[in-house]
N, C-alpha and C positions, 0 to 999 in steps of 0.2 A: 060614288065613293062613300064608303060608311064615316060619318062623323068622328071617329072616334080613332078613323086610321091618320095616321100624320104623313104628310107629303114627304117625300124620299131627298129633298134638294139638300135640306140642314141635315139629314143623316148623311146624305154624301159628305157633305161638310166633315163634319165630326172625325170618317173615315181617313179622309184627306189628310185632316188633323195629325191623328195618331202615326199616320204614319212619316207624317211630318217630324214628328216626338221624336223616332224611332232615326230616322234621318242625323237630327240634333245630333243623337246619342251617339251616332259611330263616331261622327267629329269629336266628340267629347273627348277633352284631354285623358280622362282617369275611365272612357268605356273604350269607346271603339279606337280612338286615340290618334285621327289624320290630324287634328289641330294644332297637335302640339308638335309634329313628326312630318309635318310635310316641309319641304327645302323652300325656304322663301326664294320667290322669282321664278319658281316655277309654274308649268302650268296645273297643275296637281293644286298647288300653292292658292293661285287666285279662283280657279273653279270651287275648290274649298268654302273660300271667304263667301264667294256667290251663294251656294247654294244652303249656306249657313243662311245667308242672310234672310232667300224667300222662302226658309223654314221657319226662323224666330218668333214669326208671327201665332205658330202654333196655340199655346197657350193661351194667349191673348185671345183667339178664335173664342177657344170652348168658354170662356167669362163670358163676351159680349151672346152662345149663346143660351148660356144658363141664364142673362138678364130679359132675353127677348122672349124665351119661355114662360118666366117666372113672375114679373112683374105683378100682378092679376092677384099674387096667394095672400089672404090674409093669415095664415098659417102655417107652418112646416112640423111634419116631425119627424122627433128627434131619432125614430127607430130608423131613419136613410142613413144619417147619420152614423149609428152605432154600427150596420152594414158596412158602409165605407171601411170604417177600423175596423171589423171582422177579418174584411177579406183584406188589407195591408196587411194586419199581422200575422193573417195566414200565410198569405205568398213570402213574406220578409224572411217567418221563421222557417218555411217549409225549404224555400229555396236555399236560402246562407247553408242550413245543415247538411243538406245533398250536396251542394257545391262544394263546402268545407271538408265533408267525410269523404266523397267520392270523387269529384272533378276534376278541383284542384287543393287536394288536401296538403300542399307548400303552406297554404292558409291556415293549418294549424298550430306552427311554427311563430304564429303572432302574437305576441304578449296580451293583445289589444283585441283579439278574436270573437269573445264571447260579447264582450260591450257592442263592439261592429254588428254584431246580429243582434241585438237588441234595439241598436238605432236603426239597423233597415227596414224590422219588423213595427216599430212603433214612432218613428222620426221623418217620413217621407212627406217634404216641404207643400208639395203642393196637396197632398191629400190633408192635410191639418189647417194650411191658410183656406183650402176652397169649403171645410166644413166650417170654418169660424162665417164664412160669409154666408153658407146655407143659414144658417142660426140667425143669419141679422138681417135675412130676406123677408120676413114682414117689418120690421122696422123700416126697412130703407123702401119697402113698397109703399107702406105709409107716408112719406115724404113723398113719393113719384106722383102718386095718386092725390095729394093735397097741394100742390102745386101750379099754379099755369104754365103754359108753355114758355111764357117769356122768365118766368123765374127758375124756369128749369134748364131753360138756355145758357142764363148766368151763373148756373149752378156748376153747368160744365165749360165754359170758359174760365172762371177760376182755375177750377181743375187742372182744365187744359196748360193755365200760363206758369202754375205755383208745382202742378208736379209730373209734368212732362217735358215744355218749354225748359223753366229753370235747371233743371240737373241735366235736363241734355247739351247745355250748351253754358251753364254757370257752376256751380258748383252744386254740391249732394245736400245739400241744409236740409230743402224742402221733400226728398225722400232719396234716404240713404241707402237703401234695399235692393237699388237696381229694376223696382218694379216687381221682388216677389214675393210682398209681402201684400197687405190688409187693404192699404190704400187703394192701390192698381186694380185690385180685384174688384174693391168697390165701384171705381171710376168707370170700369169698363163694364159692369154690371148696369151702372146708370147709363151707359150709351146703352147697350141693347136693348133694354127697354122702353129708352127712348124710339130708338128706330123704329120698334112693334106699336107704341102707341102715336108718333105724328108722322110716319113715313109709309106711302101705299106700294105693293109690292110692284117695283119697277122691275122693265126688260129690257134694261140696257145693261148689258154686258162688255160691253169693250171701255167703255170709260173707266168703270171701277177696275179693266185687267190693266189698263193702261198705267195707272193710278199707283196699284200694286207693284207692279214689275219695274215703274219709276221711283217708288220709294224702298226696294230692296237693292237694287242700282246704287241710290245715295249710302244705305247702309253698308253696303259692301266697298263700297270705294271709302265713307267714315273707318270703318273695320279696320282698315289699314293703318291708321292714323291714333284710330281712338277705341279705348277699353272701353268705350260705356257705349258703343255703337250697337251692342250685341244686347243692350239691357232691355229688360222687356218694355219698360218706361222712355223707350228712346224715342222722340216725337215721331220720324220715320215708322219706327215698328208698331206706334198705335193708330197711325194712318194706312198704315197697309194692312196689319189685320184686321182696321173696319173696311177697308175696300175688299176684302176679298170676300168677307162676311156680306157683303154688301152685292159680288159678283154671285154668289152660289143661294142668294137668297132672291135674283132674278131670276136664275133659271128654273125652268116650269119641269118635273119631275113627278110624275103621280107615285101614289104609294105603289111602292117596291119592296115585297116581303124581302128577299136578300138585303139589298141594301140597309131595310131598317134592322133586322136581324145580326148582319154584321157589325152594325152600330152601338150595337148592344154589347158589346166585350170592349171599348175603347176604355174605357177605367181599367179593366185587370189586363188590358194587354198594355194598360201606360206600370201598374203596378209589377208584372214580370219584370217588361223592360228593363224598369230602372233599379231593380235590385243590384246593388255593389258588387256583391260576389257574381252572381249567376250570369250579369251582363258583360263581362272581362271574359267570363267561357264563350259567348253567347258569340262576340262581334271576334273576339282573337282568337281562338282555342278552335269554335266549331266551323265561323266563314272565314278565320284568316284575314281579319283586317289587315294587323301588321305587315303583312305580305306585301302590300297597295297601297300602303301611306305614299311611298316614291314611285309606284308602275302606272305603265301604261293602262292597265285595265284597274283601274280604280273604280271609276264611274260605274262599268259595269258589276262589280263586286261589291259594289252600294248599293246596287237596284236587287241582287240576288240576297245580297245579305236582308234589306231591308223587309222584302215579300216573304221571306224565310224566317226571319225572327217576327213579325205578323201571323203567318201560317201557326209556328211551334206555340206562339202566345195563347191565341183564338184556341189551341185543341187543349193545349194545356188548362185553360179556362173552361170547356167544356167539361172537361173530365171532374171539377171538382165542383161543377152544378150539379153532374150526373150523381155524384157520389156524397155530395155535402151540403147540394143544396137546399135540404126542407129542413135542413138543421139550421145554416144558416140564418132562412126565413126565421124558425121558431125565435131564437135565440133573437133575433131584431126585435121582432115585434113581444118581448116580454119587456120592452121597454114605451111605456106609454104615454109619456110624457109631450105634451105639445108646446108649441112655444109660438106664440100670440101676442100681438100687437094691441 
């Protein structure tokens, strides 16, 4: 295998992930909308809560594996970066406008319209916290890498007690955000790197599913009970997405052009996704969510809607590499600027 090809198990991953995202998204109160609209006690009701819960982890995934990747750089730059925002602002403005003029133009009607597209195209949470962390990936590599193992261990038990422990089960003092902000990013940045540098690639697989499937169990049964059971900082949700991180980095998977290939759209198919406007057409208008918030074929209507707004994402995505991508390239890299520890 050529050096330079990356083994397909963490691209499975990643895949997993997104559409893990996309999963999230139809429960989403203000997208797909079963969370807010399912009949408590029903069984619609707790498969809901379930299958929220062993998605949650999603997020969490793709940090611990941008830390496992990453660790190693004494540099980044800033033109990935300026990328990122390229294509949010592209999809934010491109989509709000079609969906606004053509989809569902009721949305014109909104006093508040033009601002709403301005913050889809330029304000999408996780694309702004995960480039503040790209930016302070040689910093925080310098710390990993001048450290021993035992102060680095300390480093994440802190962590562990003051901002996961604590707000899961005391109060929000020590991080008020829920987990998705700067902190959490960081934390889980310093585990996956940790994993990459003191952890040999093990093949056991059933302890880490075990592990997983027991701490999405506790979350879904908390979920009932508690608003912050769903937070991404909730100590269940950062032990099961290092367990699962921890399952899909056991198994043995040679490089696989598809899989790595398909991997390769998880950012613009999380940025279609979660456009406001275009995701309300996307999960209610085109699969019919609302239809299945209380039917029997719910589940099913999940797996269809999900592989379907996957599929339109990935072509959607294609089509503006085809058509826009050596602009985008250019326009990146006129930005030359490195940022160095």
């Amino acid at each position: 295998m050529n050096k330079k090809e990356r083994k397909s198990n963490i691209e499975l991953f990643r895949i997993l992930l997104i559409l893990m995202v996309i999963i999230l998204h139809y429960f989403n109160a203000e997208m797909g909308g079963a969370l807010s609209h399912t009949i408590p006690g029903t069984i619609n009701y707790y498969l809901v809560h379930l299958i929220e819960s062993l998605c949650i982890v999603a997020v969490n995934g793709f940090i611990l594996i941008t830390g496992y990747f990453s660790y190693k750089k004494g540099k980044v730059q800033v033109a990935k970066v300026t990328n990122l925002v390229l294509i949010m602002i592209f999809w934010g403005l491109l989509l709000s406008l079609i969906t606004v003029l053509f989809l569902r133009p009721e949305n014109i009607k909104n006093k508040q319209v033009i601002k709403d597209i301005i913050m889809a195209a330029t304000n999408q949470w996780f694309v702004i916290v995960y480039c503040i962390l790209y930016l302070l990936i040689p910093f925080l590599n310098k710390v990993i890498n001048n450290i021993n193992q035992n102060s680095y261990k300390m480093l994440l038990v802190i962590g562990l007690v003051f901002f996961y422990l604590w707000p899961s089960f005391y109060t929000k003092i020590t991080e008020s955000d829920g987990g998705y902000g700067i902190i959490n990013f960081v934390y889980l940045y310093f585990i996956g790197a940790y994993i990459k540098k003191y952890h040999e690639d093990d093949k056991h697989i059933l302890s880490p599913l075990i592990i997983y499937i027991g701490c999405a169990l506790i979350t879904a049964l908390a979920s009932l009970k508690m608003g912050r059971a769903w937070n991404y900082n909730f100590i269940f949700n950062l032990i099961g997405s290092v367990a699962l991180f921890e399952l899909f980095r056991s198994i043995n998977i040679k490089h696989n052009k598809v899989i790595n290939k398909l991997a390769t759209y998880t950012f613009a198919v999380y940025l279609i996704d979660v456009n406001n406007f275009f995701n309300i057409y996307l999960y209610r208008t085109l699969f019919h969510s609302n239809n299945y918030w209380n039917n029997n074929g719910m589940f099913l209507n999940l797996i269809i809607t999900t592989i379907g707004i996957y599929i339109i994402c990935i072509i959607l995505e294609s089509l503006r590499v085809l058509l826009f991508g050596k602009l985008f390239k250019w326009l990146s890299n006129k930005v030359k600027l490195v940022v160095e520890a």
